[in-house]
N, C-alpha and C positions, 0 to 999 in steps of 0.2 A: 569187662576186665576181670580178671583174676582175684577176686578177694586177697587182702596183705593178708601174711599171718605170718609165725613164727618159722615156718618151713625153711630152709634153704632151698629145697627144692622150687619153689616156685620162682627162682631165678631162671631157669631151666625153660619156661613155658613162653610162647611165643607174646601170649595174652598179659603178659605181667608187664605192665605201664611205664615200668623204668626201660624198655626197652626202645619207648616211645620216645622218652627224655633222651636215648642215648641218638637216634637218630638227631634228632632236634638241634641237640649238642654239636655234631657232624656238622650238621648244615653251618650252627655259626662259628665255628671253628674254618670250614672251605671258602666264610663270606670273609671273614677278618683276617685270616691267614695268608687266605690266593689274594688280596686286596696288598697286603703286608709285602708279599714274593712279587708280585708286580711291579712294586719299585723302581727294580733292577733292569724291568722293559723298559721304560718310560728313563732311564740312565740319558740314554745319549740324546736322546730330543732336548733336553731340557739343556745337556753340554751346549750343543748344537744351535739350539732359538738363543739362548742368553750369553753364548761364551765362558760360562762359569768353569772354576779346575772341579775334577773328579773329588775329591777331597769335601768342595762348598756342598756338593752335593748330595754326598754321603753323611757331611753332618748335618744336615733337615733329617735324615734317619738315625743318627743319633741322637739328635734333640729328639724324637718321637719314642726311640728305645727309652730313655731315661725319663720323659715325664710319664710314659704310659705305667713304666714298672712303678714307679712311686703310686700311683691312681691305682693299680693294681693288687695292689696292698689292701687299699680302702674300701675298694669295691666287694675283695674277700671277706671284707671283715661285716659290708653291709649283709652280703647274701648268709653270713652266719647268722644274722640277727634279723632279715627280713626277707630272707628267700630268694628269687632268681628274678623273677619278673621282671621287677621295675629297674634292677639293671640291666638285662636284656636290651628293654625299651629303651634305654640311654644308648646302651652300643647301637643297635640297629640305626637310630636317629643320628647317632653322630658318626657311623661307618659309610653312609649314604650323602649325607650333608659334605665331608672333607672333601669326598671324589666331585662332587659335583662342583666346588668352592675352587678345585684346582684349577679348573679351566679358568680362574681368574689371575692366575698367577701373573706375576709384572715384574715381580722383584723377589732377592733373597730372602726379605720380612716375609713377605706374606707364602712364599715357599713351607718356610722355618713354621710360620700361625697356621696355614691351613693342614699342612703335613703332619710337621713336631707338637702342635699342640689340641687342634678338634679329631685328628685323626688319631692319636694316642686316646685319646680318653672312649673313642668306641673300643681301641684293640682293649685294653684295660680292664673293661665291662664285660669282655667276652670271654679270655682264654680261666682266668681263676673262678669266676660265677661257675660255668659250667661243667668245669672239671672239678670241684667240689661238691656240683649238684650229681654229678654221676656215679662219686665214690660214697655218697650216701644213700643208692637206691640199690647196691649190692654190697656182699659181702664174699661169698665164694669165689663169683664170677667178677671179682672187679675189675683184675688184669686184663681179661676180655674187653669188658664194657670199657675201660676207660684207653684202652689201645683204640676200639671203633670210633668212638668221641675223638680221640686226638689225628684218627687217619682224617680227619678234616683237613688239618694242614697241608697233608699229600695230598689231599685231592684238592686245594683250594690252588695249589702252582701248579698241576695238572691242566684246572681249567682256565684260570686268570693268567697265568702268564701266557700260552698259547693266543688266549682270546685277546689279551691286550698288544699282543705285537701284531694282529690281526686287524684287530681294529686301527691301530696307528698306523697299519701302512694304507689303509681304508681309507680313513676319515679323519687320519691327524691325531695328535696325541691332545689336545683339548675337548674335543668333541669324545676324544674315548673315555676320558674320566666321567663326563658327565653320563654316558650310556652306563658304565659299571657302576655308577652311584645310584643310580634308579634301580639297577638291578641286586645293590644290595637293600637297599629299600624294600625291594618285593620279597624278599627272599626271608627276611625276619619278621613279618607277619605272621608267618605262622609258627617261627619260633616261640616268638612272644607269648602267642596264646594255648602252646600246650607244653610248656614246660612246667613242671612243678619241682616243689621241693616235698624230699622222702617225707611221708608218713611219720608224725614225732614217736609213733610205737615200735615205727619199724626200726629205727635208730637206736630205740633203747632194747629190742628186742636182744639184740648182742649178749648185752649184759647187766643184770644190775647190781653188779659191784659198780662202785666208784673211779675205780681204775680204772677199771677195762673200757669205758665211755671216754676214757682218751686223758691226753693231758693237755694242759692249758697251753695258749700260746707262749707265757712269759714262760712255763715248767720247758715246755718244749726248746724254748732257745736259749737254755744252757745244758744243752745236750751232747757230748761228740758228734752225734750222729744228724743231728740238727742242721750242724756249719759243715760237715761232710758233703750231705748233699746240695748243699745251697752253694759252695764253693766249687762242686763239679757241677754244676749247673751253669755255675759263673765262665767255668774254663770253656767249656765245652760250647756254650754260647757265640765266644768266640770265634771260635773256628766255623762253627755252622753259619751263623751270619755274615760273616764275611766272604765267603765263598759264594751264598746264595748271592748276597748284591750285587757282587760283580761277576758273577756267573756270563752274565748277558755280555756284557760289555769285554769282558777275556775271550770269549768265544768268536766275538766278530772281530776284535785286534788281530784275531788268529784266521782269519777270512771268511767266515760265515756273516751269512745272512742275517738280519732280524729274527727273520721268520723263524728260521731252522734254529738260533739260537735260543729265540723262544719256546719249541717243539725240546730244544735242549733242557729247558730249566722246567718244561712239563715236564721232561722222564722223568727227572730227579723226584719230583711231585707223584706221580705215579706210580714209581716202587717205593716211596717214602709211606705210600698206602698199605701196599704189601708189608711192608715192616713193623708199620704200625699195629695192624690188624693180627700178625704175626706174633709180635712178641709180648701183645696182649694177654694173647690165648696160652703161648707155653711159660708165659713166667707164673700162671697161675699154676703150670706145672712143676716145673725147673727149677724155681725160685728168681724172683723178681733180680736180688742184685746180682746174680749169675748171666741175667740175661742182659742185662745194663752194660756192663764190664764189656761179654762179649760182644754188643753191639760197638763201644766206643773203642774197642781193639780193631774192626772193623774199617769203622771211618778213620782212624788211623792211618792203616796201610792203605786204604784208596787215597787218601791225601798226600802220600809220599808218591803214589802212582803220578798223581796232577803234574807235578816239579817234574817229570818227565815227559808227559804230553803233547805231541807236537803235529799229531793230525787228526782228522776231524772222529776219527771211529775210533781213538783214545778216549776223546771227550767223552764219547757215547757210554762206551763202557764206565768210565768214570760216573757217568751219571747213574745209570743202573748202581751201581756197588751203595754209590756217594747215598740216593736215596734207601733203599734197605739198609745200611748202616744208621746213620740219622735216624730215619725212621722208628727204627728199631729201640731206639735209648728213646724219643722221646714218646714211643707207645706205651712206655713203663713208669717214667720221673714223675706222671703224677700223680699215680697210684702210692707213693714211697709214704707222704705223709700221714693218710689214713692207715698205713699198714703200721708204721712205727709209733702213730702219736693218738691215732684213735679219730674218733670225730667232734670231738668237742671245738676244737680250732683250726678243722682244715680249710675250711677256705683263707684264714691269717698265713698258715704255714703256707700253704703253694703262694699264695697271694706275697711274701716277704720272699719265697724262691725264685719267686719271676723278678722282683727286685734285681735279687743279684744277679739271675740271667740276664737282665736287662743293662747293667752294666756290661757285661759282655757285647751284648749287641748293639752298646754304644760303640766300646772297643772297637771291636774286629773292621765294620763297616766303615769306617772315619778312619783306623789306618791302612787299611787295604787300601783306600783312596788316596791318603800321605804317600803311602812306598810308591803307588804308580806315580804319581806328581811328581815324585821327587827322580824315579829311577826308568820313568817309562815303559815299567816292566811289573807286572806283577809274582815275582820271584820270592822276594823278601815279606809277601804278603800269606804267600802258601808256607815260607817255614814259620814263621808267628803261627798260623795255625795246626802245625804240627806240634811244635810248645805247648800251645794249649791245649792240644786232646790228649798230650802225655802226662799233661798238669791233671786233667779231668777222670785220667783213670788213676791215677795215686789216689787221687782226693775218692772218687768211688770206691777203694778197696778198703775204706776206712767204715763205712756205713756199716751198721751192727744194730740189732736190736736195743733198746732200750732199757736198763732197767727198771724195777715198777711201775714196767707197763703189764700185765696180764695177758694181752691178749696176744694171739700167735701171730709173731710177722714174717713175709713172707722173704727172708735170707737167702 
């Protein structure tokens, strides 16, 4: 490997180890994420075997949004003080364990416990550990690296949802949780064992002023620029999670397949790759909240597109846009912290922004499933999440460097 040193350049070099992490990253970002977007397959078997409304079912994904973000907090706060590992090993263990647990489902409870509460605590473990582990192993190149780390997502609904509507029309939707619970099982092995955390010289190598090593969490959250992005994080939440969960389930009210509905909510996953990977690379040019904005103007107008949809090669389109949009904003939100506030508390700060994202992705999924229950239509569910992406770029236009912070952020 590439001796650290003070270089920027050696971010640059294929040999430089944080490139290794950034893979790694990927991986448990496609296991926990594509595990997360699956849900939405798995929607109507579960209507289906138990009679439950769309609504009971969407909230086991709220219960999961909101225990995971609180867990998510804490888990940032451990990888700030002990590194990535040993939460890693919690996620992998309890990302494998939930799916497997499902196939025991019998009732709402143990829906709500295996789903909302062991499944939440792998997602938790995985998305703030390792996107703090990746904004501490660059500095130039972060935008990049922490776009590739997050196109996990895209590619975790690329291949889990596909794979899971696949499997359930196979082998039934019990037998398919436990096959994807083994397979996230294998798949964090070797997360586990080659991720590290930055170099403590390389961290300090930025700066040795006092400043410029970041500001603290409590400094950080009385910040404008703090509740800026944690509130367009919150909007915006909304509207993406709600769409994703009932993705599945809109597209066959509307006459599709399983199948093909699932191959639907992969495109989404597949250009949310592209977007990710995408806005990575130019916001390290462009400027990070240039590229944010224009992503979330983006998924705007394809969401106004949706409320007009009404056969099957609108959806498609929609799903290309839907995914690059998306994509797009969240190949960059979790680069914001280390750019604004330094490294002293970024795994705290992403870790309290998945919080209030996680609010959102209580939101949006539990009423997307009210408005259909109540109105048999998912209409009233698409303008809610137009509100909220018009909510998410006021609040984005608000973000601003910080004062007495030093170091240059990326506006």
């Amino acid at each position: 490997m590439t001796p650290l040193n003070n270089s920027q350049n050696v971010e640059y070099e294929l040999s430089y180890y944080g490139w290794i992490v950034v893979g790694m990253s990927f991986l448990a970002c496609l296991v926990g994420f594509g595990l997360v977007y699956s849900y939405g397959v798995f929607f109507k078997s579960l209507a289906s075997e138990f009679g439950w409304s769309r609504s009971i079912i969407a909230g086991a994904f709220s219960t999961y949004a909101i225990l995971h973000n609180i867990l998510a907090f804490f888990a940032g706060r451990l990888v700030d003080r002990y590194g990535p590992k040993l939460v890693l090993a919690i996620a992998g263990f309890c990302l494998g364990l939930s799916m497997i647990v499902m196939n025991f489902v019998t009732s709402i409870f143990t829906l709500y416990f295996y789903f909302g509460i062991i499944f939440s605590t792998g997602v938790a473990a995985t998305y703030s550990p390792v996107m703090a582990t990746v904004s501490r192993w660059f500095k130039t190149r972060r935008g990049l690296a922490v776009g590739l780390a997050a196109a996990g997502l895209g590619a975790g609904s690329l291949v889990f949802s596909p794979l899971s509507a696949w499997l359930i029309s196979s082998f039934g939707w019990r037998q398919s949780y436990v096959i994807i619970g083994i397979i996230a099982w294998v798949i964090f092995i070797p997360i586990v064992i080659f991720v590290r955390e930055a170099p403590r010289e390389f961290m300090q190598a930025e700066s040795e002023s006092k400043s410029a090593k970041g500001l603290s969490f409590s400094e950080a959250f009385r910040t404008r620029t703090f509740w800026a992005l944690c509130f367009s994080w919150m909007f915006i939440a909304v509207a993406l999670w709600a769409i994703m969960i009932h993705i599945v389930p809109l597209a066959t009210d509307r006459g599709m397949s399983i199948v093909t509905a699932g191959i639907l909510a992969g495109l989404i996953g597949a250009f949310s790759l592209v977007g990710r990977i995408s806005a990575g690379f130019f916001s390290d040019k462009a400027g990070r909240k240039n590229i944010f904005i224009s992503a979330l103007i983006l998924q705007l107008i394809i969401t106004i597109w949706l409320l007009f949809t009404k056969e099957a090669w609108m959806l498609f389109i929609f799903a290309i846009i839907f995914g690059l949009s998306s994509g797009g904003w969240t190949g960059v939100i979790a680069a914001f912290p280390a750019d604004y506030f330094g490294f002293r508390a970024t795994g705290a700060i992403i870790g309290f922004g998945v919080i209030m994202a996680g609010v959102g992705v209580a939101i949006g999924p539990y009423l997307g499933g009210y408005f259909f229950d109540a109105t048999q239509s998912y209409h009233l569910m698409v303008v809610m999440c137009i509100i909220a992406t018009i909510a998410a770029i006021i609040s984005a236009s608000l973000l601003k460097p910080v004062k007495g912070y030093n170091r240059i952020a990326f506006s």
